[in-house]
N, CA, C and O atoms as a CHARMM CRD file, in Angstrom:
* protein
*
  292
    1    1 UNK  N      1.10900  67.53100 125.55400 PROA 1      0.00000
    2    1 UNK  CA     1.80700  67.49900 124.29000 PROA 1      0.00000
    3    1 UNK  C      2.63900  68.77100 124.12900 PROA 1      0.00000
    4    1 UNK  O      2.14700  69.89700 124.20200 PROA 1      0.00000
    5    2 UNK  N      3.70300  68.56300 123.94500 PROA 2      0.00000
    6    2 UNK  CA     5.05700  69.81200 123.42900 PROA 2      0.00000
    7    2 UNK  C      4.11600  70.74700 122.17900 PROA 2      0.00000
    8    2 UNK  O      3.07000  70.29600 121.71300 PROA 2      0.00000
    9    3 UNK  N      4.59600  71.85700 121.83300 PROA 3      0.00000
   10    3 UNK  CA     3.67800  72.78600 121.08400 PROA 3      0.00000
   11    3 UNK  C      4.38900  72.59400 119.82100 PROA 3      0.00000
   12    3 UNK  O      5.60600  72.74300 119.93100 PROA 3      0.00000
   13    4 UNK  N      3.99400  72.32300 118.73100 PROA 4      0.00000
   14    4 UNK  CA     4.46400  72.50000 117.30600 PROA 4      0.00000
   15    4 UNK  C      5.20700  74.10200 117.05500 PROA 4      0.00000
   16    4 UNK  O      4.82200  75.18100 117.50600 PROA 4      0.00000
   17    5 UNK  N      5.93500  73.92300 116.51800 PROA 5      0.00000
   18    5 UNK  CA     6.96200  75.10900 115.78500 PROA 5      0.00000
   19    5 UNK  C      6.53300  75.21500 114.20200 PROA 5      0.00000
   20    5 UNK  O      6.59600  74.20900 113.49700 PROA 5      0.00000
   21    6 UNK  N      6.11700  76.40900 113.70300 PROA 6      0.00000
   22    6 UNK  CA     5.61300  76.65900 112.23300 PROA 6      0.00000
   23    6 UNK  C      6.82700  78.00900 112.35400 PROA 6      0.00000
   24    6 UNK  O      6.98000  78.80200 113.28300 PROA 6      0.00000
   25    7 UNK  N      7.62200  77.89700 110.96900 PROA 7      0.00000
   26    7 UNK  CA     8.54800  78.98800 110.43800 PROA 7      0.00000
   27    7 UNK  C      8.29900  79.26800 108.94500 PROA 7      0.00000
   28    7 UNK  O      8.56700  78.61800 107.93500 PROA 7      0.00000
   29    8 UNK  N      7.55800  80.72600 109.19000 PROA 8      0.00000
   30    8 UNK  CA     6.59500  81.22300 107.98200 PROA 8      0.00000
   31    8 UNK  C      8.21400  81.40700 107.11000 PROA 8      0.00000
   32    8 UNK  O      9.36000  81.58100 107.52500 PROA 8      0.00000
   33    9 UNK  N      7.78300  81.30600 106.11900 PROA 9      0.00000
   34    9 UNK  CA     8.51000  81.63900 105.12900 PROA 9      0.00000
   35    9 UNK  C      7.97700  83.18800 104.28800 PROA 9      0.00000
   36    9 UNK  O      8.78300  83.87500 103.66100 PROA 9      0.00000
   37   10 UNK  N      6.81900  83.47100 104.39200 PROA 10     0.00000
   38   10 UNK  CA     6.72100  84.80000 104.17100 PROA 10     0.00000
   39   10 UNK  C      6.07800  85.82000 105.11400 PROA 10     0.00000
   40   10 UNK  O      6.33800  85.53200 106.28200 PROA 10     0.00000
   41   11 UNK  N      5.50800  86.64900 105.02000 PROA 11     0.00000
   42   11 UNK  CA     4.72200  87.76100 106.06100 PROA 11     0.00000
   43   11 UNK  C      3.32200  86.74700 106.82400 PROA 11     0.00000
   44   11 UNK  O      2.84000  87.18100 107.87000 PROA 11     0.00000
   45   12 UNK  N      2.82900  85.59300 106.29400 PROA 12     0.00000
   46   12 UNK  CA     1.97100  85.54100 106.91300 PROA 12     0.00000
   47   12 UNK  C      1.45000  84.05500 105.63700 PROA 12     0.00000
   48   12 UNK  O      1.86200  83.75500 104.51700 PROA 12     0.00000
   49   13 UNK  N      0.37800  83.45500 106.56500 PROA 13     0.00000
   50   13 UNK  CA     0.45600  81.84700 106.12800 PROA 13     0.00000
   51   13 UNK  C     -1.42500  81.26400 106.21200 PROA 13     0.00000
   52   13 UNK  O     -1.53600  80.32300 106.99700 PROA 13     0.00000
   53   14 UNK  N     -2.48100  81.59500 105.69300 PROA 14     0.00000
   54   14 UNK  CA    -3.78900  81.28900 105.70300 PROA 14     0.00000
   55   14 UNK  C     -4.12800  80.18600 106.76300 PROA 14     0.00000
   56   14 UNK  O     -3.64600  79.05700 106.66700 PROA 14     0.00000
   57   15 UNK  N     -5.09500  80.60200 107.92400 PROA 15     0.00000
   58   15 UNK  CA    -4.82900  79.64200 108.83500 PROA 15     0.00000
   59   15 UNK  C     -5.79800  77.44400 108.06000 PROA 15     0.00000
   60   15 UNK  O     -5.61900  76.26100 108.35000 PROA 15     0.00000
   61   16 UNK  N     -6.45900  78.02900 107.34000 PROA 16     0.00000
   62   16 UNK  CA    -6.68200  76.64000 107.10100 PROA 16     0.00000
   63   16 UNK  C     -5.24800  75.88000 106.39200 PROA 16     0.00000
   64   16 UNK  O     -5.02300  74.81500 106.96600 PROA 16     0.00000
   65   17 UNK  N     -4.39900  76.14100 105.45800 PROA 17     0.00000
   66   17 UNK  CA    -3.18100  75.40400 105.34400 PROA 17     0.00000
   67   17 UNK  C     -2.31700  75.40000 106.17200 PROA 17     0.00000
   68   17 UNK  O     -1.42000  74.61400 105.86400 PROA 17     0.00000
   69   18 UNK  N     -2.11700  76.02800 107.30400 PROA 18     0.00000
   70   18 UNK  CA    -1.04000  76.10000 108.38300 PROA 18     0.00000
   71   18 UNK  C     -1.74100  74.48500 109.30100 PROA 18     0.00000
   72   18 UNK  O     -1.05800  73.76300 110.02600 PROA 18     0.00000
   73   19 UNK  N     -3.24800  74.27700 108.97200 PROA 19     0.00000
   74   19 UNK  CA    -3.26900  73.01100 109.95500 PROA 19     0.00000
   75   19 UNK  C     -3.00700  71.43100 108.99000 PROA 19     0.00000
   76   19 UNK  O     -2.84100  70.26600 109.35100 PROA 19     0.00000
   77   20 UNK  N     -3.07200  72.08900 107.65500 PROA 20     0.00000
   78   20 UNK  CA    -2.92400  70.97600 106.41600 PROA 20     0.00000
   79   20 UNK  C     -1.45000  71.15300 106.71800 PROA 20     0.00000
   80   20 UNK  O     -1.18100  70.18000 107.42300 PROA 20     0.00000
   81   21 UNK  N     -0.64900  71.68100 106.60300 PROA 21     0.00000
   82   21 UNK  CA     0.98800  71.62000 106.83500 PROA 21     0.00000
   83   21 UNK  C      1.42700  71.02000 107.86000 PROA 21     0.00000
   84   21 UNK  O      2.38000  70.24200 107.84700 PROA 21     0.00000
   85   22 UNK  N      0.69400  71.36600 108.94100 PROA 22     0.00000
   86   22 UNK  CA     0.99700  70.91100 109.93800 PROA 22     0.00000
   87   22 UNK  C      0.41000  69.17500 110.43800 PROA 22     0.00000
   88   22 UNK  O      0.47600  68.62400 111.53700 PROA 22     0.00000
   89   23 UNK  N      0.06200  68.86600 109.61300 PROA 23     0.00000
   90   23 UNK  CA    -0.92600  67.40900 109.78900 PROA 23     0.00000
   91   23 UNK  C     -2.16600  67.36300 110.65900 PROA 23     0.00000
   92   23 UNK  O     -2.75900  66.29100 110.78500 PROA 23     0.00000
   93   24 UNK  N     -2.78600  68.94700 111.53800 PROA 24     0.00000
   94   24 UNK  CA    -3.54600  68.66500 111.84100 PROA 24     0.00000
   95   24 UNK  C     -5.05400  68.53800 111.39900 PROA 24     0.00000
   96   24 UNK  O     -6.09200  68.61200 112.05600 PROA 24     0.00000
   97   25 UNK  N     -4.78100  68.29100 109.86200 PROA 25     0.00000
   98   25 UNK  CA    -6.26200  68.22000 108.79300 PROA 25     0.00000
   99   25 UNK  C     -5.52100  67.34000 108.09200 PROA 25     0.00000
  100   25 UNK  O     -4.30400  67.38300 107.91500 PROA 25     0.00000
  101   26 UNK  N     -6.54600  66.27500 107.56800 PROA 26     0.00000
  102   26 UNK  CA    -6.05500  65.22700 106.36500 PROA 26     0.00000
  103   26 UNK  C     -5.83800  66.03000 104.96400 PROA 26     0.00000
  104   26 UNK  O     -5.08800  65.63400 104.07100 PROA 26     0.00000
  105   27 UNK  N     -6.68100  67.32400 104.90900 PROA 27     0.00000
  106   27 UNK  CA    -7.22800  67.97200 103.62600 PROA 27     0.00000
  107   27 UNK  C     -7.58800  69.13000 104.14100 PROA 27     0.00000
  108   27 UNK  O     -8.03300  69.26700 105.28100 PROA 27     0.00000
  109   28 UNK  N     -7.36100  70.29800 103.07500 PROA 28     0.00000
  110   28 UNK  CA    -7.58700  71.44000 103.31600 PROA 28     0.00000
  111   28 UNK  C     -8.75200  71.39300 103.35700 PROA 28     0.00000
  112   28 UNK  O     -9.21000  72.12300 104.23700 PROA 28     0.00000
  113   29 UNK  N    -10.04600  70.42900 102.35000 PROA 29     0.00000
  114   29 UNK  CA   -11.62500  70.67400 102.77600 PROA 29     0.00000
  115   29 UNK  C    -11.36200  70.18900 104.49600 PROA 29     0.00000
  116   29 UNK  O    -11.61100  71.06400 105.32500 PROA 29     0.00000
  117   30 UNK  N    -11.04900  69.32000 104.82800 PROA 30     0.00000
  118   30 UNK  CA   -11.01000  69.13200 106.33500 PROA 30     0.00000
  119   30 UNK  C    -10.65600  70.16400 107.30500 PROA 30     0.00000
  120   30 UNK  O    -11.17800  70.40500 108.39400 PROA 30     0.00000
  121   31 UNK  N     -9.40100  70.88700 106.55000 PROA 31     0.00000
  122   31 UNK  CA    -9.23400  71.80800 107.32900 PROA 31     0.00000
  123   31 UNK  C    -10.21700  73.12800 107.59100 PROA 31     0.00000
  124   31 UNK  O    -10.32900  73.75700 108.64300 PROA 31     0.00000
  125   32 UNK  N    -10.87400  73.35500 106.36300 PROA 32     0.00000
  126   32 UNK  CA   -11.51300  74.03300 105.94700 PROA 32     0.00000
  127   32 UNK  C    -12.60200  74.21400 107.28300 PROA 32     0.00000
  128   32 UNK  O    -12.92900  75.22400 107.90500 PROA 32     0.00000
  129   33 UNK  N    -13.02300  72.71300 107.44000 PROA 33     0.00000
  130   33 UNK  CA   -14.53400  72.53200 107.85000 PROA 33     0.00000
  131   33 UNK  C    -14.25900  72.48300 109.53200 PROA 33     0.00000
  132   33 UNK  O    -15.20600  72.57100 110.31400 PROA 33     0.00000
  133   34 UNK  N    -13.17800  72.36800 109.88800 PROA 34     0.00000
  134   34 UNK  CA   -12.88200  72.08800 111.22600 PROA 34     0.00000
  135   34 UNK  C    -12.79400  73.90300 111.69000 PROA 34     0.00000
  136   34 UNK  O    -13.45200  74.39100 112.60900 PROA 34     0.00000
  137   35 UNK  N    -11.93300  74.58700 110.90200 PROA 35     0.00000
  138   35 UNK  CA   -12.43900  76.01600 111.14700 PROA 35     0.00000
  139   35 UNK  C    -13.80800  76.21600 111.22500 PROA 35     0.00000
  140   35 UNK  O    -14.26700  76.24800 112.36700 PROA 35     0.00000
  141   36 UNK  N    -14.33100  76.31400 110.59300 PROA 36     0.00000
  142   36 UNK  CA   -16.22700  76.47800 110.47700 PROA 36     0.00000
  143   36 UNK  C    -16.72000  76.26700 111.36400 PROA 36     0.00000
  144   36 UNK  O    -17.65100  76.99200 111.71600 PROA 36     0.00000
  145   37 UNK  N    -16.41100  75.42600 111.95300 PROA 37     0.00000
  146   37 UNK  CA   -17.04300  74.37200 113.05300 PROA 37     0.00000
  147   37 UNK  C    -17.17400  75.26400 114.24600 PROA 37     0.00000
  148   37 UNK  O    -18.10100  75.44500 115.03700 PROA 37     0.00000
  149   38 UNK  N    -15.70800  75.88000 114.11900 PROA 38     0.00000
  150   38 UNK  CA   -15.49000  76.83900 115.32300 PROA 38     0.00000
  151   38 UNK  C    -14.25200  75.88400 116.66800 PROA 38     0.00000
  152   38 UNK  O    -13.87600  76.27400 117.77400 PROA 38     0.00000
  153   39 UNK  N    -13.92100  74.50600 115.87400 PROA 39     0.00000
  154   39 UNK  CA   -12.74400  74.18100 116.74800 PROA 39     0.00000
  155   39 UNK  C    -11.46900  74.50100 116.93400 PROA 39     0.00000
  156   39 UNK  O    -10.73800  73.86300 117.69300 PROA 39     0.00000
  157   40 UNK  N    -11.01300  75.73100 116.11200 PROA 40     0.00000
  158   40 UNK  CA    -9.69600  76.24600 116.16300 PROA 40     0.00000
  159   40 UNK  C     -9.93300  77.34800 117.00400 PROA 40     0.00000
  160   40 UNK  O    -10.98700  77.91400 117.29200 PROA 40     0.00000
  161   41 UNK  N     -8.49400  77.60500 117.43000 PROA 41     0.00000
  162   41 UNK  CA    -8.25800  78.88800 118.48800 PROA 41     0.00000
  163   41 UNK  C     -7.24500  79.25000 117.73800 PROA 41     0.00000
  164   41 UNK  O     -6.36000  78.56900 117.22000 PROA 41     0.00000
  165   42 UNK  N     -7.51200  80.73800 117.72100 PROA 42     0.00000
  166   42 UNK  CA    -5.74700  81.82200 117.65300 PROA 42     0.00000
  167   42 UNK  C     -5.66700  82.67200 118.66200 PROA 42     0.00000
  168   42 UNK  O     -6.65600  83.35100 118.93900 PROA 42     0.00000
  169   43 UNK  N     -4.42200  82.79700 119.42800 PROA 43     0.00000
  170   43 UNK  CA    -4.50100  83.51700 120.71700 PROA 43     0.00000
  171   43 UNK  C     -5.46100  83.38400 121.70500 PROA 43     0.00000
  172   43 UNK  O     -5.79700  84.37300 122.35700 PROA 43     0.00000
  173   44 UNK  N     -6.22800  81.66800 122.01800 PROA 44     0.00000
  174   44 UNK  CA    -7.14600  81.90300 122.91800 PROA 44     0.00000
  175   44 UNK  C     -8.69000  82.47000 122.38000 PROA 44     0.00000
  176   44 UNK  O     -9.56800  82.71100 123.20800 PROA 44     0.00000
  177   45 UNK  N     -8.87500  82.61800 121.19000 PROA 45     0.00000
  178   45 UNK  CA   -10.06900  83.24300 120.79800 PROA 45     0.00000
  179   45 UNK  C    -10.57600  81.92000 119.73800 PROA 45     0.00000
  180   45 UNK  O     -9.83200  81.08600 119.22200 PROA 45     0.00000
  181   46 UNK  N    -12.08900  82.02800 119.60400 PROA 46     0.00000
  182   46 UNK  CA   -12.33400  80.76500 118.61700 PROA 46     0.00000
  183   46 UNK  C    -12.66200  82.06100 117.33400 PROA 46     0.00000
  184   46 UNK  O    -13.38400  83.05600 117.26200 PROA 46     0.00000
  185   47 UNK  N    -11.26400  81.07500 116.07800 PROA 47     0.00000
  186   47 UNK  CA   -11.79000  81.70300 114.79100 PROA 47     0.00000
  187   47 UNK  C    -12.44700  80.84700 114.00200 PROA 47     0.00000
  188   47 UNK  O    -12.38700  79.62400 114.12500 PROA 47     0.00000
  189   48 UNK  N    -13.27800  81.61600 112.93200 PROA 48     0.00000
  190   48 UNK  CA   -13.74200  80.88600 112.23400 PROA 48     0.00000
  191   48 UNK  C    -13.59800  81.29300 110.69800 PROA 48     0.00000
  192   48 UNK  O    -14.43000  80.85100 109.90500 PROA 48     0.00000
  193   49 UNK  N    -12.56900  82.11900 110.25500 PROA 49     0.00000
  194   49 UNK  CA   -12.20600  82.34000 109.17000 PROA 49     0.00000
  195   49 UNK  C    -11.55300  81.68100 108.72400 PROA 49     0.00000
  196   49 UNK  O    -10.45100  81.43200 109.21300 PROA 49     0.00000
  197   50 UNK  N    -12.14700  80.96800 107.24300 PROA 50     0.00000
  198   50 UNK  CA   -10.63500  79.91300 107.20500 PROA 50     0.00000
  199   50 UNK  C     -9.31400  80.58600 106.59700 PROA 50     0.00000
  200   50 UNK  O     -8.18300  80.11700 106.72100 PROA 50     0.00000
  201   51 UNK  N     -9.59500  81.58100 106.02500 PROA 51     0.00000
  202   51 UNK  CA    -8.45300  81.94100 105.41000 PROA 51     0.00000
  203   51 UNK  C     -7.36300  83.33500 106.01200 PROA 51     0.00000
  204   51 UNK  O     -6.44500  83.96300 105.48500 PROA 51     0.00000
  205   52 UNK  N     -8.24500  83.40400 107.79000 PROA 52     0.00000
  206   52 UNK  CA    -7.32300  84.38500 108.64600 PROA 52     0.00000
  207   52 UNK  C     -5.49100  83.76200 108.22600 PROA 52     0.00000
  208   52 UNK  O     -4.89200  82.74200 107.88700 PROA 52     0.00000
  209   53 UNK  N     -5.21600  85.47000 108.60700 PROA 53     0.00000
  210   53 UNK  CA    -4.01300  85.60900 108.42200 PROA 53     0.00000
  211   53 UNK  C     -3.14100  85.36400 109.89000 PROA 53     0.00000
  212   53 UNK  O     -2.96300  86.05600 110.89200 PROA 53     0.00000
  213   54 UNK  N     -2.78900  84.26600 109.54200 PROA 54     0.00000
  214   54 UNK  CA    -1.98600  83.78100 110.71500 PROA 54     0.00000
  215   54 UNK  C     -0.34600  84.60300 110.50700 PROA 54     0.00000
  216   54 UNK  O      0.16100  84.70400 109.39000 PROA 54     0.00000
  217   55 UNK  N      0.18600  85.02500 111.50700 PROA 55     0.00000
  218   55 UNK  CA     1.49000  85.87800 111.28000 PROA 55     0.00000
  219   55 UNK  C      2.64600  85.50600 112.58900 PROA 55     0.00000
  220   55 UNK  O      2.12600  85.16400 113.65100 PROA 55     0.00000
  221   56 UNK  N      3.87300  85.55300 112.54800 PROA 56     0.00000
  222   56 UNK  CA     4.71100  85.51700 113.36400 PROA 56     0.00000
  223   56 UNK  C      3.94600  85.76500 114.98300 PROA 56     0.00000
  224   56 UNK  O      3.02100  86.57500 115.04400 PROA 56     0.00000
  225   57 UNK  N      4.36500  85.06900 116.17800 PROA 57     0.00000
  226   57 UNK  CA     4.15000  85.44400 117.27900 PROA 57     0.00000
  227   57 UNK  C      2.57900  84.97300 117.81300 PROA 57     0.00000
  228   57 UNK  O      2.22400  85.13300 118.98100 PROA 57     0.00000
  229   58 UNK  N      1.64900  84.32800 116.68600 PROA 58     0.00000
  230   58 UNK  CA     0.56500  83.47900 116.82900 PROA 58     0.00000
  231   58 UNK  C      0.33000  82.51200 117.37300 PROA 58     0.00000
  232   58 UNK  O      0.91200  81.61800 116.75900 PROA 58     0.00000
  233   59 UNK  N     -0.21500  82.10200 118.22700 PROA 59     0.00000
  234   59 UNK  CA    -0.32500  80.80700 118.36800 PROA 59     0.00000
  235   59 UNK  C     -1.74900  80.02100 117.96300 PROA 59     0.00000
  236   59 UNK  O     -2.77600  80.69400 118.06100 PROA 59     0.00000
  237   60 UNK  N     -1.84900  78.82600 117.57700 PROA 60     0.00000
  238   60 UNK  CA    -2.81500  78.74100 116.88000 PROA 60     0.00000
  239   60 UNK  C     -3.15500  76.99400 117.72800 PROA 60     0.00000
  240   60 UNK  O     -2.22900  76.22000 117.97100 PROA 60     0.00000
  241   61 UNK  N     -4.83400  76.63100 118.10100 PROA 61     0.00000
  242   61 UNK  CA    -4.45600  75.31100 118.68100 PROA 61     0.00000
  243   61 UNK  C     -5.72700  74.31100 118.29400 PROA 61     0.00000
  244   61 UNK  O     -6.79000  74.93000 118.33000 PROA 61     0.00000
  245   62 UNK  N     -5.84400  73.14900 117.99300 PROA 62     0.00000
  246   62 UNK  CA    -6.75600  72.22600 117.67900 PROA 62     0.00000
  247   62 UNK  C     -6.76200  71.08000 118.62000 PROA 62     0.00000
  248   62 UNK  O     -5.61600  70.80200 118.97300 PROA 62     0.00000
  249   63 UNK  N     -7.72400  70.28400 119.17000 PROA 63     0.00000
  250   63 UNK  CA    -7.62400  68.65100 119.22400 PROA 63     0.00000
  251   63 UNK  C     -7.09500  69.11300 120.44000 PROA 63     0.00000
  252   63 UNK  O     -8.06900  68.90500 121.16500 PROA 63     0.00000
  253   64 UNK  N     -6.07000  69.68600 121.31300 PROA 64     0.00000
  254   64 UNK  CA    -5.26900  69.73800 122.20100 PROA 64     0.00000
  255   64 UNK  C     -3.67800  69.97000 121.67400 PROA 64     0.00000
  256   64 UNK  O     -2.61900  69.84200 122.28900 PROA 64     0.00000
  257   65 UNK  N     -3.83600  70.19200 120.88600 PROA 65     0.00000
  258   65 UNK  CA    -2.53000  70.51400 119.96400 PROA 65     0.00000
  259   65 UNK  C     -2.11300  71.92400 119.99100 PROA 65     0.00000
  260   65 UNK  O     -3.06500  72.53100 119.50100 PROA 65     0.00000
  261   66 UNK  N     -1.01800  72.92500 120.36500 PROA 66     0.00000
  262   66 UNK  CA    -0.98600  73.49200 120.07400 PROA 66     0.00000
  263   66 UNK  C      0.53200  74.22400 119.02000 PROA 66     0.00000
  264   66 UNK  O      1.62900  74.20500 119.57800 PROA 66     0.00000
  265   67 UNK  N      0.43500  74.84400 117.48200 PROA 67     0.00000
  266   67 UNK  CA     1.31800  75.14300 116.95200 PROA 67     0.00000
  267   67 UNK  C      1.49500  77.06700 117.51300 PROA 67     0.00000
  268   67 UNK  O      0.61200  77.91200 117.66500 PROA 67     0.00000
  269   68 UNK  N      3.00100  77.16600 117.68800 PROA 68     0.00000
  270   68 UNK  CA     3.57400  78.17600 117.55400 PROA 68     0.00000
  271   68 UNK  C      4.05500  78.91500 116.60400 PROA 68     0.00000
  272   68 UNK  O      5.15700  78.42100 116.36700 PROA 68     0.00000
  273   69 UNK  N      3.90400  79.73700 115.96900 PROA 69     0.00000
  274   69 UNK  CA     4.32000  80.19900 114.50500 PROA 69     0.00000
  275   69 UNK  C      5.54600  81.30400 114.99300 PROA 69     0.00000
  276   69 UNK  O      5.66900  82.10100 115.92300 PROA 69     0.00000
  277   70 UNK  N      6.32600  80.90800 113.89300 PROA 70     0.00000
  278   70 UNK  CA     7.85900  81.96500 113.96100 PROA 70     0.00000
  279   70 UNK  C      7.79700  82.69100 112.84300 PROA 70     0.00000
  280   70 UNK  O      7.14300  82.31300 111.87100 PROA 70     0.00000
  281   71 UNK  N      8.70100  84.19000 112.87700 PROA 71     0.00000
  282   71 UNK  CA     9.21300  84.45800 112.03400 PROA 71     0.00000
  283   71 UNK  C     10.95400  83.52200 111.09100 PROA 71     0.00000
  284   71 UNK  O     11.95100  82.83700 111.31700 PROA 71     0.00000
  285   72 UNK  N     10.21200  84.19500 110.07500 PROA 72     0.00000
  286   72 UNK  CA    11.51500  83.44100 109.44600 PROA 72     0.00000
  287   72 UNK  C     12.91500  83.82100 109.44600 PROA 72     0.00000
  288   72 UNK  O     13.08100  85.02600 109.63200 PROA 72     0.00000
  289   73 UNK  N     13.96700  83.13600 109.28900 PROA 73     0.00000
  290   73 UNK  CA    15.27400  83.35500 110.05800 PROA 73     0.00000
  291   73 UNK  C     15.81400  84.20200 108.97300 PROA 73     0.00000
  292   73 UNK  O     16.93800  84.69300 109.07400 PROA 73     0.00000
């Protein structure tokens, strides 16, 4: 699968709504709980904060999915 493109609109984007934005949670409780779980990666590492600060130059990945986060133009 091609990697998703995320273009923060400010300094930085809470990683449980970056996977609700991105459709990879039906719901932020979903998203919520899929962090917890320990199935998300940022940079290759498993987080489990839901409300890490995801920032430009991140990459963030679920399911086999992975989103790329940009700065904004």
């Amino acid at each position: 699968m091609p990697p998703l493109q995320f273009t923060l609109t400010g300094d930085y984007v809470e990683l449980h709504n970056l996977l609700k934005l991105m459709g990879l949670a039906d719901s932020g409780g979903s998203a919520k709980a899929r962090v917890a779980m320990g199935d998300v990666t940022v940079d290759g590492k498993v987080e489990t904060r839901k409300t890490c600060k995801i920032r430009a130059g991140q990459t963030v990945a679920l399911d086999g999915q992975t989103i790329r986060v940009r700065a904004p133009e």
